[in-house]
N, CA, C and O atoms as CSV, one atom per row, in Angstrom:
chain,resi,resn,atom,element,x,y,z
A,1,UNK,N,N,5.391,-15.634,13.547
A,1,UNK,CA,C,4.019,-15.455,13.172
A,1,UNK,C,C,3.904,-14.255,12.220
A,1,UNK,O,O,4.755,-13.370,12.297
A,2,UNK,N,N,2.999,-14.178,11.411
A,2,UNK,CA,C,2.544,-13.857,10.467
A,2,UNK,C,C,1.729,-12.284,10.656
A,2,UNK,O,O,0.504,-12.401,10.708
A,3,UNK,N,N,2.246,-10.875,10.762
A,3,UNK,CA,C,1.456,-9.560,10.764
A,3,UNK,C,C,0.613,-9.688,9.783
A,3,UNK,O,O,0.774,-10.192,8.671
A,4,UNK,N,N,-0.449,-9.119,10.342
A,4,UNK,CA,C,-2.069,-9.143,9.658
A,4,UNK,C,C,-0.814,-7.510,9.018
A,4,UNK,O,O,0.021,-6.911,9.696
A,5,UNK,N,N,-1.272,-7.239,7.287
A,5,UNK,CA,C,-1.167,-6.062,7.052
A,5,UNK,C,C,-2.390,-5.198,7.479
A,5,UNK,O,O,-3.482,-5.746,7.633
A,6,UNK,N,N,-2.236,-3.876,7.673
A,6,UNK,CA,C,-2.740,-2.638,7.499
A,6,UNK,C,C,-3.920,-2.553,6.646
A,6,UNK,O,O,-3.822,-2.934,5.480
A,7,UNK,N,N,-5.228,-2.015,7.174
A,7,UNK,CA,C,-5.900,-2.360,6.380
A,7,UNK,C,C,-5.858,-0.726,5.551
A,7,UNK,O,O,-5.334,0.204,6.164
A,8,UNK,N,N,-6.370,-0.517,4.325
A,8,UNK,CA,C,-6.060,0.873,3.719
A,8,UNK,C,C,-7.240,1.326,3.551
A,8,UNK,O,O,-7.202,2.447,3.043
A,9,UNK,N,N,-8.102,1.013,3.718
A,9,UNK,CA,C,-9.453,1.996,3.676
A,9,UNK,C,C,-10.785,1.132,4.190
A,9,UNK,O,O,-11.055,-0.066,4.105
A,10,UNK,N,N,-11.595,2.427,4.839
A,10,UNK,CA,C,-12.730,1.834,5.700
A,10,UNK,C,C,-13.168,2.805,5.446
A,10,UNK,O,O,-12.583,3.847,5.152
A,11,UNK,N,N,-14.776,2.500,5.563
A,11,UNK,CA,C,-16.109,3.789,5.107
A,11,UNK,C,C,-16.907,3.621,6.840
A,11,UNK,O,O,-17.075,2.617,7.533
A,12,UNK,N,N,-17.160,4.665,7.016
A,12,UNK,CA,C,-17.765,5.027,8.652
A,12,UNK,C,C,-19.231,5.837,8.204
A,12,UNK,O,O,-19.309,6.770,7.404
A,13,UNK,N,N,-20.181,5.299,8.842
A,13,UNK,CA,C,-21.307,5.579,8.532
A,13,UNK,C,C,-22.028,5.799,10.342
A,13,UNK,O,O,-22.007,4.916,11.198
A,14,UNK,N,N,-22.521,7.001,10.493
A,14,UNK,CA,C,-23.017,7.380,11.779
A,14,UNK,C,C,-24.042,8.710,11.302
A,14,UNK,O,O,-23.738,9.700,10.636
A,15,UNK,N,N,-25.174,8.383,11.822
A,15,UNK,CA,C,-25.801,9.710,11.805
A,15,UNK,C,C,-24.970,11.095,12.518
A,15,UNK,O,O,-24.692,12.156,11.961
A,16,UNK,N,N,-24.700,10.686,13.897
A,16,UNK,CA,C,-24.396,11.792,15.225
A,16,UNK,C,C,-22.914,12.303,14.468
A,16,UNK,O,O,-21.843,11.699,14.542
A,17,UNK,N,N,-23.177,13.595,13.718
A,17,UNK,CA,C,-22.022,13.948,13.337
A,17,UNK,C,C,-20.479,13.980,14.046
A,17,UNK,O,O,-19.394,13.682,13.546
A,18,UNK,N,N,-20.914,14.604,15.814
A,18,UNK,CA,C,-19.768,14.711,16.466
A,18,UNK,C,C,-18.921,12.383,16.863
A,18,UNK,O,O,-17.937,11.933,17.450
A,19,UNK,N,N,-19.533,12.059,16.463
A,19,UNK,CA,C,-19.074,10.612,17.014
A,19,UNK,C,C,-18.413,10.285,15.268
A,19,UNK,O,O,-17.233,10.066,14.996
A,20,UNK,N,N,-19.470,10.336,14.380
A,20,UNK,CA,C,-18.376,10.196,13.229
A,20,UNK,C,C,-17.397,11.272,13.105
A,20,UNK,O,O,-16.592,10.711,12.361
A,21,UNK,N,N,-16.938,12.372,13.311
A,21,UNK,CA,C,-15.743,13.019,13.337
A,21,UNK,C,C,-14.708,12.422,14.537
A,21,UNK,O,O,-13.484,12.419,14.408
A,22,UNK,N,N,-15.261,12.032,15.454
A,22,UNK,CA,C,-14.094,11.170,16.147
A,22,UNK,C,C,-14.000,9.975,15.724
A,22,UNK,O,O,-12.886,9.471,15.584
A,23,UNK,N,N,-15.245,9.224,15.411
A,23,UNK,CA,C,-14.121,8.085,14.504
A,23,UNK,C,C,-13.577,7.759,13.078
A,23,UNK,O,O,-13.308,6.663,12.584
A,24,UNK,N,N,-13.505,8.803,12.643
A,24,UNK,CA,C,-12.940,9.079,11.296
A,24,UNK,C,C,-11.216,9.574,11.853
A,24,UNK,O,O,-10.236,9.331,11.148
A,25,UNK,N,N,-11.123,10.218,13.087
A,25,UNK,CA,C,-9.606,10.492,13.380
A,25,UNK,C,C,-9.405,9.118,14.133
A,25,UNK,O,O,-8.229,8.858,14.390
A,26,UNK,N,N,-10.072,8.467,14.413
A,26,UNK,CA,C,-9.628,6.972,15.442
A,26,UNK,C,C,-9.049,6.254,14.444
A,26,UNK,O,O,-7.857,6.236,14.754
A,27,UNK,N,N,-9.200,5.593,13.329
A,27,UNK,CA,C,-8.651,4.520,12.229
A,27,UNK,C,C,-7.392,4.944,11.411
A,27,UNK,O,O,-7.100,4.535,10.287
A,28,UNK,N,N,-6.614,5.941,12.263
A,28,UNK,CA,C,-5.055,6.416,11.471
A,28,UNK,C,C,-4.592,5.609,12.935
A,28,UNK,O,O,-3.511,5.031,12.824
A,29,UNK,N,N,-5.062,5.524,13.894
A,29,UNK,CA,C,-4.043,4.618,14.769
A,29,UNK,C,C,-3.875,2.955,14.144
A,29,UNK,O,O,-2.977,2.167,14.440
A,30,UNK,N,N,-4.991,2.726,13.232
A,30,UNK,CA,C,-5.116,1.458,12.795
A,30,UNK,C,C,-4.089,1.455,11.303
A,30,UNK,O,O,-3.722,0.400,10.787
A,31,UNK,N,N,-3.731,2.808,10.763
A,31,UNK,CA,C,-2.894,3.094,9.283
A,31,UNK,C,C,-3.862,2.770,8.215
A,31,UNK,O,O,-3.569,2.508,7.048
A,32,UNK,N,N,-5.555,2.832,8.952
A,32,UNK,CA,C,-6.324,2.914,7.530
A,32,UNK,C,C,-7.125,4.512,7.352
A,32,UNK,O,O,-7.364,5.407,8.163
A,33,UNK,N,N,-7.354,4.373,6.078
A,33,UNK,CA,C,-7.783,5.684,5.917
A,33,UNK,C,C,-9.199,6.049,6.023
A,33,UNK,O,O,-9.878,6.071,4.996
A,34,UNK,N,N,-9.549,6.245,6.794
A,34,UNK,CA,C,-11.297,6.581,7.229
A,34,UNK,C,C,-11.796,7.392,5.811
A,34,UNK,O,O,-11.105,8.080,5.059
A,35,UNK,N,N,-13.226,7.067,5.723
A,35,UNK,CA,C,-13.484,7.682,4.604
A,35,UNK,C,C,-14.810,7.712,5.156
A,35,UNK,O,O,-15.488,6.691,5.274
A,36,UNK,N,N,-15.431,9.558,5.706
A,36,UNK,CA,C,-17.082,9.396,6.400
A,36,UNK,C,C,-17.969,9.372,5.543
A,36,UNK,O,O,-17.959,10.320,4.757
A,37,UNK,N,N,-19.080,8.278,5.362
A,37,UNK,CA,C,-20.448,8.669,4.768
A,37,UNK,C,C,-20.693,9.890,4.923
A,37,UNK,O,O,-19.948,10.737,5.416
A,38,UNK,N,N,-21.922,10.042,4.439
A,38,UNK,CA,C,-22.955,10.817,4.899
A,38,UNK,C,C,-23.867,10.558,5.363
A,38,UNK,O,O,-24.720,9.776,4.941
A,39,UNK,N,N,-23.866,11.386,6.676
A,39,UNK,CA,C,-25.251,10.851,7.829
A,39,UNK,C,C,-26.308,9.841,7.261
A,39,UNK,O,O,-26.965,9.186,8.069
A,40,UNK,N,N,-26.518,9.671,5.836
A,40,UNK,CA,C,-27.069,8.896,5.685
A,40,UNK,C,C,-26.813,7.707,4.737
A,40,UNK,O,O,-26.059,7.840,3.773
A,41,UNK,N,N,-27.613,6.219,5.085
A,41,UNK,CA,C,-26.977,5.112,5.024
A,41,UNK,C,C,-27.195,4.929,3.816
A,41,UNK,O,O,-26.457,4.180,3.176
A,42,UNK,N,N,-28.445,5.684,3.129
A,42,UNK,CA,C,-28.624,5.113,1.379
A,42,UNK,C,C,-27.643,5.648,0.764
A,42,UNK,O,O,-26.995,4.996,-0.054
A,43,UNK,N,N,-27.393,6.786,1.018
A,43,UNK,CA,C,-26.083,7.552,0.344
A,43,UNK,C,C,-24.592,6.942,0.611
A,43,UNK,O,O,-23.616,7.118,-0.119
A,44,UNK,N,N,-24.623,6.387,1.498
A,44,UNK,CA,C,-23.208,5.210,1.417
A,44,UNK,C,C,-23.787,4.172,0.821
A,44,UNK,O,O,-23.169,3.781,-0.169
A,45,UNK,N,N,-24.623,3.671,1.043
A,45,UNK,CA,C,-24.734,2.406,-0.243
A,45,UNK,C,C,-24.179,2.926,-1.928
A,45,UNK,O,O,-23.621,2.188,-2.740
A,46,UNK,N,N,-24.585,4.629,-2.156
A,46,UNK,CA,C,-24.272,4.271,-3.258
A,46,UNK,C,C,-22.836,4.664,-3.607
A,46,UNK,O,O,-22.443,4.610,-4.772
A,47,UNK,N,N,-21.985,5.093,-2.512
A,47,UNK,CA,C,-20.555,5.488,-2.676
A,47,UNK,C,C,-19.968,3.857,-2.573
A,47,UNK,O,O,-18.897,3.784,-3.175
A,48,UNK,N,N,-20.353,2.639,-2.018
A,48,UNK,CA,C,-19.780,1.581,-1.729
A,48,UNK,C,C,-19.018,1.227,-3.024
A,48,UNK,O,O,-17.795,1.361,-3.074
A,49,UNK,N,N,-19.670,0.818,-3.972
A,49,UNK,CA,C,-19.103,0.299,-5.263
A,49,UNK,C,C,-18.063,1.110,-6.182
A,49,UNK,O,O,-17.429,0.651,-7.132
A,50,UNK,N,N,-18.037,2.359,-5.706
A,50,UNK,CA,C,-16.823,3.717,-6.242
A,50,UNK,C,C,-15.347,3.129,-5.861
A,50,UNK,O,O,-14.264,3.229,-6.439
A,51,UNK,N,N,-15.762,2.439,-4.591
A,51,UNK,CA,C,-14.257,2.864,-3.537
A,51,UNK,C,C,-14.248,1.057,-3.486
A,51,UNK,O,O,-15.034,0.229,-3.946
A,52,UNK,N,N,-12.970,0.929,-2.699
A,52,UNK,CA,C,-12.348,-0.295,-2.508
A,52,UNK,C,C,-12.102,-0.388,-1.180
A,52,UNK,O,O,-10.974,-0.139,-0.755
A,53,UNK,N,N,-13.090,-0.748,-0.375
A,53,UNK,CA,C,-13.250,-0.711,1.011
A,53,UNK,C,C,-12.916,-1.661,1.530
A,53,UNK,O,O,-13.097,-2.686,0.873
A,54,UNK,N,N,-12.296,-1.814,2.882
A,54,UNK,CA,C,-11.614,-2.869,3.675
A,54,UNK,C,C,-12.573,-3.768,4.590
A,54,UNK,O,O,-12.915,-4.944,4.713
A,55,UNK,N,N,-12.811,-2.442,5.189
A,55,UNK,CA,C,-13.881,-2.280,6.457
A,55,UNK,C,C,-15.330,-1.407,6.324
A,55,UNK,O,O,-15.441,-0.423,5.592
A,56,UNK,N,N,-16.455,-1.969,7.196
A,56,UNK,CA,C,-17.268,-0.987,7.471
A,56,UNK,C,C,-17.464,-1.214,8.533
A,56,UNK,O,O,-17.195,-2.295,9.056
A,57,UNK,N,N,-18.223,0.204,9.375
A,57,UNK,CA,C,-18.181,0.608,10.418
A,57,UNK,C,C,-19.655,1.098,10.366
A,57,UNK,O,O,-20.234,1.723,9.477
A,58,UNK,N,N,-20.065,0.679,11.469
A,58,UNK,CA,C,-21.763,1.232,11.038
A,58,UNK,C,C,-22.595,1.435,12.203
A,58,UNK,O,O,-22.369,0.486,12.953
A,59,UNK,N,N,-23.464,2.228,12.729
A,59,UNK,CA,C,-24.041,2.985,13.457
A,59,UNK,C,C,-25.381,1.632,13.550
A,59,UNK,O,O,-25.730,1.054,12.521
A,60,UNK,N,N,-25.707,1.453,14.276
A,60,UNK,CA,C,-26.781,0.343,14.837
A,60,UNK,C,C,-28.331,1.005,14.592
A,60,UNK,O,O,-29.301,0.467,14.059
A,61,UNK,N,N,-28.223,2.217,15.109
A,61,UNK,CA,C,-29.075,2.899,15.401
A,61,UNK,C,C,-29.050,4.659,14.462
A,61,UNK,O,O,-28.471,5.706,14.752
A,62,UNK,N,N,-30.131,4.221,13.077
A,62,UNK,CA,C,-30.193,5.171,12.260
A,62,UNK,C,C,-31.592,6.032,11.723
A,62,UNK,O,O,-32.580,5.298,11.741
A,63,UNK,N,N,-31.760,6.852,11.447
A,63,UNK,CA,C,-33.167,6.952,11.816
A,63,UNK,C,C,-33.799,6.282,10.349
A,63,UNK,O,O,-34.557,5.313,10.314
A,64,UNK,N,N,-33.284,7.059,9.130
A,64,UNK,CA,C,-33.311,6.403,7.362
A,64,UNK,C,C,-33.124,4.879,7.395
A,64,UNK,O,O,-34.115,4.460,6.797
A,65,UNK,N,N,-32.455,3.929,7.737
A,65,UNK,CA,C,-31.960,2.915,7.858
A,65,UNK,C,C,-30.799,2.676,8.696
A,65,UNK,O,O,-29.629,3.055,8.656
A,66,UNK,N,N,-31.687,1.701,9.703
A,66,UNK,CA,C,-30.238,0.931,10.661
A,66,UNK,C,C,-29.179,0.235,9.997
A,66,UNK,O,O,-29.178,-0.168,8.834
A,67,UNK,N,N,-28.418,0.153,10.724
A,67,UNK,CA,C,-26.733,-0.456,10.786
A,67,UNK,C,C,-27.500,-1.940,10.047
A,67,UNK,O,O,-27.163,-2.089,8.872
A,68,UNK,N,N,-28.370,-2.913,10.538
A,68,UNK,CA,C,-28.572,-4.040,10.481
A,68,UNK,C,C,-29.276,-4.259,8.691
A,68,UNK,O,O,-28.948,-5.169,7.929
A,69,UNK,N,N,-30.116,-3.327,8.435
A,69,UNK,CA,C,-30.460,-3.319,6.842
A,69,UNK,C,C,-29.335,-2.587,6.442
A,69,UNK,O,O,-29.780,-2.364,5.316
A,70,UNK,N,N,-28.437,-2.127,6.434
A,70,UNK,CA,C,-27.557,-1.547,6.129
A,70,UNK,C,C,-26.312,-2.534,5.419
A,70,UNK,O,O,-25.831,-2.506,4.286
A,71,UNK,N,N,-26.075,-3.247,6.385
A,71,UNK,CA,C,-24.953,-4.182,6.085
A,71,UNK,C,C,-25.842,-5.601,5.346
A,71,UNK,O,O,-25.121,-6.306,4.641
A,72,UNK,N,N,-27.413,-6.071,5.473
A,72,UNK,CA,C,-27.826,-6.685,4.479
A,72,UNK,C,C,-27.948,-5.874,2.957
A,72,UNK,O,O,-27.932,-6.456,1.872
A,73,UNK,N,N,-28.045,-4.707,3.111
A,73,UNK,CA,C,-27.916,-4.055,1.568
A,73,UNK,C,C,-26.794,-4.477,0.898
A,73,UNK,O,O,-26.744,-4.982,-0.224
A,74,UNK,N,N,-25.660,-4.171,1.861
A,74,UNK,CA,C,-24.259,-3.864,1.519
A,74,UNK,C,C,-24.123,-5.129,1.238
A,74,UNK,O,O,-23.823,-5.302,0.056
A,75,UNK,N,N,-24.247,-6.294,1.990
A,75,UNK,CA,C,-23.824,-7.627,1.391
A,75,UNK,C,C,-24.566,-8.090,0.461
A,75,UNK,O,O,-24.129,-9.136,-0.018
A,76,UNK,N,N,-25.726,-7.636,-0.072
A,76,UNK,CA,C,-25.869,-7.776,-1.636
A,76,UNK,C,C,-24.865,-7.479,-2.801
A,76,UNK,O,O,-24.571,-8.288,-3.681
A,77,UNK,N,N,-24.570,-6.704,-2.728
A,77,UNK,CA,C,-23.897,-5.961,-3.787
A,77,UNK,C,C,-22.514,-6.570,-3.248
A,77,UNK,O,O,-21.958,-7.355,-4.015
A,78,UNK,N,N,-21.945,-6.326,-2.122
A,78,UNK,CA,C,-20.306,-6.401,-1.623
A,78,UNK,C,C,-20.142,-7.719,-0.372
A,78,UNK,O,O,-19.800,-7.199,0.690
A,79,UNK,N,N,-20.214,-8.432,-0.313
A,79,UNK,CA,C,-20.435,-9.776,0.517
A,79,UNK,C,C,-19.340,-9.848,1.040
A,79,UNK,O,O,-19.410,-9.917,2.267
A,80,UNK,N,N,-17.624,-9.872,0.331
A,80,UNK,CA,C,-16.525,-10.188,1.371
A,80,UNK,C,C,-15.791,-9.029,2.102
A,80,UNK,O,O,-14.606,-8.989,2.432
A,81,UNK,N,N,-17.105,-7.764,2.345
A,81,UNK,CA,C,-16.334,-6.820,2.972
A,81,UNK,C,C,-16.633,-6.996,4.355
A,81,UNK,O,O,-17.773,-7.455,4.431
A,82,UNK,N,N,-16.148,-6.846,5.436
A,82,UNK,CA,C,-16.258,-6.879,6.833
A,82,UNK,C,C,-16.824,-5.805,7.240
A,82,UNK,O,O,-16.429,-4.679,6.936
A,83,UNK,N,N,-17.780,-6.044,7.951
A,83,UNK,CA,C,-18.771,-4.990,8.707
A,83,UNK,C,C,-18.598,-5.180,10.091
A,83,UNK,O,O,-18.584,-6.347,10.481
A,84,UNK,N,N,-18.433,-4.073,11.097
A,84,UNK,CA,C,-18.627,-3.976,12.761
A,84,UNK,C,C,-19.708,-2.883,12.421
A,84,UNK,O,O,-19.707,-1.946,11.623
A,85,UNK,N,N,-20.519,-3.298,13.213
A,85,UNK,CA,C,-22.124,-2.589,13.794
A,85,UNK,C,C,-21.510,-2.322,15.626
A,85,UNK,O,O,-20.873,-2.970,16.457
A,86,UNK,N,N,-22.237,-0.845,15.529
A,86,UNK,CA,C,-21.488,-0.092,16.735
A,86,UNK,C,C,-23.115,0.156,17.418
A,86,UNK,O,O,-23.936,0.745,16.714
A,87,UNK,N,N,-23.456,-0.256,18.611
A,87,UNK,CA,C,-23.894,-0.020,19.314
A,87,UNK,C,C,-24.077,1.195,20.689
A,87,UNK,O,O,-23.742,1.131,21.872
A,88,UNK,N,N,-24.802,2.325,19.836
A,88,UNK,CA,C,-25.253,3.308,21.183
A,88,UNK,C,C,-26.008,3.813,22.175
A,88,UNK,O,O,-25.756,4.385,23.235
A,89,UNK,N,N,-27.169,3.421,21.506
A,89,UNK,CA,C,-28.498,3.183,21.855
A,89,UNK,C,C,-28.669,1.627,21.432
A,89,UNK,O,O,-27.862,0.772,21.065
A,90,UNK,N,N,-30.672,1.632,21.732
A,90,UNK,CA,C,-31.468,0.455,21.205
A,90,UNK,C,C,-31.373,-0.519,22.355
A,90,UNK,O,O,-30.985,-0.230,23.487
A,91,UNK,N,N,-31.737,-1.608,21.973
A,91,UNK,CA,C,-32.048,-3.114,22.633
A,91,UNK,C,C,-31.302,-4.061,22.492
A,91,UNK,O,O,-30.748,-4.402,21.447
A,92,UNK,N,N,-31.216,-4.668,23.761
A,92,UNK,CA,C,-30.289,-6.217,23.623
A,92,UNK,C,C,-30.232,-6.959,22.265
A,92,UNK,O,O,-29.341,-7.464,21.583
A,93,UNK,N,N,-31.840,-6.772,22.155
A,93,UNK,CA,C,-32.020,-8.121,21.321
A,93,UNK,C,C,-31.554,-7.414,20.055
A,93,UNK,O,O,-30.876,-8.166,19.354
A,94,UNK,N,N,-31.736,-6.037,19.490
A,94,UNK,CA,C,-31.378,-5.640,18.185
A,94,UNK,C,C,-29.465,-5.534,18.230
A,94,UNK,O,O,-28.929,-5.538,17.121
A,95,UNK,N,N,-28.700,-5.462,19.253
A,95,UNK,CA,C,-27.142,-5.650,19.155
A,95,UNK,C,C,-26.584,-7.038,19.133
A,95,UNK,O,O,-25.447,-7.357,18.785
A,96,UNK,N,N,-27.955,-8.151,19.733
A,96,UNK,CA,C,-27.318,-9.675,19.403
A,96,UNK,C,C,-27.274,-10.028,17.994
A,96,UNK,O,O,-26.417,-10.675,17.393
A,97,UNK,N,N,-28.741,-9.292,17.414
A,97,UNK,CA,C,-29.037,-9.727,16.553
A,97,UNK,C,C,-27.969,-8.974,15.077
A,97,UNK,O,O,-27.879,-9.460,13.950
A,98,UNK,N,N,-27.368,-7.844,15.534
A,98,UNK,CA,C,-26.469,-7.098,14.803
A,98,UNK,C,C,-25.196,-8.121,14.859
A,98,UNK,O,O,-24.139,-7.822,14.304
């Protein structure tokens, strides 16, 4: 069978500074290279198109814009990038619907 390669870069977007500094050191166990937004989500929208991103990683719960308009922004502009929406807070229905 066939190893998935390594993915080489992912953008992490979290308001709660101390949770994005731990998962910016979590994705070297994965051999990709974390790369943190800034606490805020418009300001990674506009770093998206700079960089050549694998992955995104995204905070559900933002106060500027949630994880969920977040990754509809992002798939305007960038559609075959993979997004996980991280759930810490909020409601059932807004993590099904993530």
């Amino acid at each position: 069978m066939k190893r998935p390669r390594p993915l080489r870069s992912s953008l992490i977007v979290d308001d709660e500074e101390a949770l994005m500094t731990a998962l910016v050191q979590e994705p070297w166990s994965w051999k990709a290279t974390p790369r943190p937004a800034s606490p805020s989500a418009r300001k990674a929208l506009e770093c998206l198109p700079q960089h050549e991103f694998e992955l995104l990683l995204t905070d559900l719960m933002m106060p500027e814009m949630d994880g969920m308009h977040f990754c509809a922004a992002r798939s305007r502009s960038i559609p075959d990038l993979a997004g996980i929406v991280m759930k810490g807070h909020g409601t059932i229905d807004k993590a099904s619907r993530a």
